[in-house]
C-alpha positions as MATLAB code, in Angstrom:
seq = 'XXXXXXXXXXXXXXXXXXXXXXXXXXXXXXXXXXXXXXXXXXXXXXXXXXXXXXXXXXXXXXXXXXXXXXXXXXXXXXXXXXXXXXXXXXXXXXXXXXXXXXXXXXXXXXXXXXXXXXXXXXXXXXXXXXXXXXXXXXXXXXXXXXXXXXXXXXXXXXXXXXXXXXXXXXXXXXXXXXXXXXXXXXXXXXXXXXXXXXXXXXXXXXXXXXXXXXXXXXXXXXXX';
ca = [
      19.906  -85.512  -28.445;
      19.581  -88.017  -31.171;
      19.344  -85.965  -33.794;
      22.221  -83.813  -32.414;
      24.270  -86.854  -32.566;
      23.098  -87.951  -36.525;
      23.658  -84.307  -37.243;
      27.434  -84.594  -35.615;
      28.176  -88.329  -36.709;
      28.209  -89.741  -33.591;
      25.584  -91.771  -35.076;
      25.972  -93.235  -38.254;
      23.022  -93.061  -41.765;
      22.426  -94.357  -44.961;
      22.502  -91.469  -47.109;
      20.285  -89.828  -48.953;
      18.981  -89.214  -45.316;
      16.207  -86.279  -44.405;
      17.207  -86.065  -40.202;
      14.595  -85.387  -37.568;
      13.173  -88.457  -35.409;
      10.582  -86.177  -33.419;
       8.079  -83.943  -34.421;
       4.647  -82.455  -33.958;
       1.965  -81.168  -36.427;
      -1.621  -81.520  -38.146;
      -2.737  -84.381  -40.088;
      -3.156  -83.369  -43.690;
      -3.868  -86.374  -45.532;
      -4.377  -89.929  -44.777;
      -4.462  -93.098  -46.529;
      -7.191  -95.399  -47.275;
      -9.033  -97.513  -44.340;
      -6.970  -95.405  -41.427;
      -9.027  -94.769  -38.573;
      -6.505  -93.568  -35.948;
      -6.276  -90.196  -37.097;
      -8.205  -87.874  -39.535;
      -7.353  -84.523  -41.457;
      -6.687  -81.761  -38.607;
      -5.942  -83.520  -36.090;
      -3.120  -82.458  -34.078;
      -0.403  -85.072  -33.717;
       3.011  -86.125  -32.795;
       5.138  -89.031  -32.968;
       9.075  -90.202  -32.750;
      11.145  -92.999  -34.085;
      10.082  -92.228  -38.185;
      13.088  -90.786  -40.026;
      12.160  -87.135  -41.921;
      11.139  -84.836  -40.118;
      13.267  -81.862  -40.609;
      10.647  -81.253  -43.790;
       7.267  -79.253  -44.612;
       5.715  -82.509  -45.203;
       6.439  -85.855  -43.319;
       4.853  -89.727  -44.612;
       4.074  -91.469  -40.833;
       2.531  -94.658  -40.475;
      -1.202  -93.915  -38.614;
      -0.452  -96.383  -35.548;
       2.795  -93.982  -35.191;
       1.083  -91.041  -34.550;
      -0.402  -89.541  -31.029;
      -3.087  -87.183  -31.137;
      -2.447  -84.605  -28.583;
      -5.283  -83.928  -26.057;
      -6.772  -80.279  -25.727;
      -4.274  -77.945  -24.581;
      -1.218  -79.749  -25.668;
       0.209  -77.912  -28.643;
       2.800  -79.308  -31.371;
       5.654  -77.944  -29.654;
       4.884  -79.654  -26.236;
       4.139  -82.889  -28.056;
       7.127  -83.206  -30.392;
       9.008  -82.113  -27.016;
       7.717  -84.685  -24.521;
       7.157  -88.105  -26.778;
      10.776  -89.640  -26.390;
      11.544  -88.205  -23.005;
       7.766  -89.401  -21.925;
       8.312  -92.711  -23.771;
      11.852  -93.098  -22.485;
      10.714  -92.017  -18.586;
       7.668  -94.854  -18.940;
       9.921  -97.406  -20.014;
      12.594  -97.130  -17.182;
       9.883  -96.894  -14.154;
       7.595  -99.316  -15.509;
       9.829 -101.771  -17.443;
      13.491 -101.702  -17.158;
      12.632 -101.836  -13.561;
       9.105 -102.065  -12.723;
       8.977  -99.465   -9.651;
       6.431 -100.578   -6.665;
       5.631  -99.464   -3.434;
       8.674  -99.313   -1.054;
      11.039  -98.783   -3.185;
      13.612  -96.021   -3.335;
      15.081  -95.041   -7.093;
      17.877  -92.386   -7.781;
      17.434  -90.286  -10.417;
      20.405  -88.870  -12.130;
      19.490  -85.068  -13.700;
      16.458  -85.028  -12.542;
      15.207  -82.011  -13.549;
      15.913  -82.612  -16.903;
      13.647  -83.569  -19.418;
      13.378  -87.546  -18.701;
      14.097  -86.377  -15.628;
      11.032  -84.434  -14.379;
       8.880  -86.894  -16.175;
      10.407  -89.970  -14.403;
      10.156  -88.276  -11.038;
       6.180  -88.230  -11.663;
       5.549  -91.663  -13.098;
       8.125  -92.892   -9.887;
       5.940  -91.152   -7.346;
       2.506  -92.176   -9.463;
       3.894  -96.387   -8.741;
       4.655  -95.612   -4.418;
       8.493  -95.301   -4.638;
      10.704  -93.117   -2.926;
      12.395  -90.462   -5.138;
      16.298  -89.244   -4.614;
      16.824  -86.980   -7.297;
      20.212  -84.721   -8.639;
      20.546  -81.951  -10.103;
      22.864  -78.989  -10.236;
      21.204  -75.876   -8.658;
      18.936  -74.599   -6.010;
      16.497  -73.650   -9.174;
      16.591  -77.135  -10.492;
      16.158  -78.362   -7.238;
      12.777  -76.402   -7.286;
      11.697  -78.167  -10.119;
      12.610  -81.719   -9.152;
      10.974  -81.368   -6.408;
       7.312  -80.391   -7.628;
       7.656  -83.035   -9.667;
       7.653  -85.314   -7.245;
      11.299  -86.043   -5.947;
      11.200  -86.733   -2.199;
      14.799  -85.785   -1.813;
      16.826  -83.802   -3.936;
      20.939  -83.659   -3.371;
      22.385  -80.703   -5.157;
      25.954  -82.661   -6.344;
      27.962  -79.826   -7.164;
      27.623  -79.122   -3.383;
      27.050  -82.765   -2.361;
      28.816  -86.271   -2.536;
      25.797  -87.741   -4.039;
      26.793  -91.200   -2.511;
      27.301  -90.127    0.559;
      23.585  -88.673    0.847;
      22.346  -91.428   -0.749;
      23.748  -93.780    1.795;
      22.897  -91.041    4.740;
      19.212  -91.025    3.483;
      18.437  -94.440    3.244;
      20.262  -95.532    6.614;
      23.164  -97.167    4.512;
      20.883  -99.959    2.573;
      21.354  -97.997   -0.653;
      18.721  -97.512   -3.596;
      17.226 -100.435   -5.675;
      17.515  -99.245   -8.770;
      19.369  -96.112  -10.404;
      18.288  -94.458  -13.526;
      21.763  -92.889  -14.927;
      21.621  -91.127  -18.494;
      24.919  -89.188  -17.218;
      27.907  -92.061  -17.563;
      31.455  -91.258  -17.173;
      30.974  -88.940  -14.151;
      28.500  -90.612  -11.846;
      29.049  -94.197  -13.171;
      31.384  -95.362  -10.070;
      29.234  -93.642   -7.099;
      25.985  -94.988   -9.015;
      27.316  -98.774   -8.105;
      28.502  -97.730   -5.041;
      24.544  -96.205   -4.123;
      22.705  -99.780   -4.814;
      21.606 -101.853   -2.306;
      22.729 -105.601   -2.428;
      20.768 -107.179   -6.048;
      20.184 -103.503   -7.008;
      19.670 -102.473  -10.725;
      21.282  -99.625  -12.819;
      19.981  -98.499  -15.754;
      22.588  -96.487  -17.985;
      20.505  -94.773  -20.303;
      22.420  -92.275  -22.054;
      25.709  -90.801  -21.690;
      25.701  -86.962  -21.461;
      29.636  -86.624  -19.794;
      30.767  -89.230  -22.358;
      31.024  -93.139  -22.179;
      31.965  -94.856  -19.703;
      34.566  -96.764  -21.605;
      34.892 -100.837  -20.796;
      33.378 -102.479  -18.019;
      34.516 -105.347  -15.712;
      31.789 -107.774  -14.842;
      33.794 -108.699  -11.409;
      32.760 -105.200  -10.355;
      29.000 -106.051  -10.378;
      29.861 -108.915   -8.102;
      32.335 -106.896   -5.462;
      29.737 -104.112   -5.151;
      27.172 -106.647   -4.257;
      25.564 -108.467   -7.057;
      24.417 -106.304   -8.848;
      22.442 -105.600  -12.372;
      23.626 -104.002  -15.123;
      21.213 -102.628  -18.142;
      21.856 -100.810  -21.387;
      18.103 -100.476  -22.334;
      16.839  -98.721  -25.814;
      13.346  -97.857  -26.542;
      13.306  -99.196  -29.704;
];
């Protein structure tokens, strides 16, 4: 998505500017005294400008060697939405046992990766998504309940499945569509997490809301 939005100008460069934040590939050369990596290994990274090119200049301590059975592909695929899904369950709101998180398109690529790393810390999964075969997925990943919401108020089952006390923390990288009903699932002190905004911003935000709806949090986390 990021480079989508460089490539459109939603987000704005310095030019001259060689795109691509995420990539995958084999270690051709390295400088003097690295030890992380050697020639032919098999790496990926994100976050280093340049790699829509043959040839890419990444600091050592940047780069991940990929484990047997992880190709380039797979690597440049899952290092932000890995990095990103680690982040929100284990930082942005450290997930323990007993609690219950909603996650917004879960079957997506954050998605099925932060259903795992929910269910590997004890919590309780609610998951969305938009069909029966996404659905499918969410749920071998991990979600314990999945609420199709093209078919389903999504608040509604929230507050069905967890007797009314809502969810303490949602991860949303939707926005303008589920932004309202996202408050309106936390329980009392609960967290959200806007993370991205895939049906466009959510425009301007009164704080008095967070307060109404139960004191809640509000985060706009990066992983940078």
């Amino acid at each position: 998505y990021i480079d989508v939005y460089f490539r459109s100008g939603l987000y704005k460069a310095e030019y001259p500017l060689t795109l691509g934040l995420e990539a995958g590939g084999t270690v051709t050369a390295v400088g003097p005294n690295v030890s992380e990596v050697k020639v032919g290994d098999a790496v990926a990274y994100t976050g280093v400008p340049g790699a829509y090119a043959q040839l890419a200049v990444v600091p050592a301590a940047r780069l991940v060697v990929l484990p047997p059975g992880v190709g380039t592909r797979q690597g440049a695929a899952a290092m932000l939405q890995g990095m990103t899904a680690h982040y929100l369950a284990c930082s942005t709101y450290p997930l323990k046992k007993g609690d219950t998180c909603l996650v917004h398109a879960a079957a997506g690529g954050v998605g099925l990766l932060l259903c795992q790393i929910a269910k590997m810390r004890g919590a309780r999964v609610i998951g969305t998504v938009s069909t029966d075969e996404k659905a499918k997925l969410a749920r071998e990943a991990g979600a314990d309940e999945v609420i199709i919401y093209t078919r389903q108020d999504f608040e509604a089952e929230v507050k069905r499945l967890t007797d009314g006390k809502g969810v303490q923390v949602v991860y949303d990288a939707v926005g303008k569509t589920t932004w309202d009903k996202s408050l309106n699932s936390l329980a009392p002190r609960g967290l959200i997490a806007l993370y991205g905004q895939s049906s466009g911003p959510i425009g301007q935000i009164d704080p008095q809301i967070l307060n109404t709806k139960g004191s809640l949090f509000l985060t706009r986390p990066s992983l940078n």
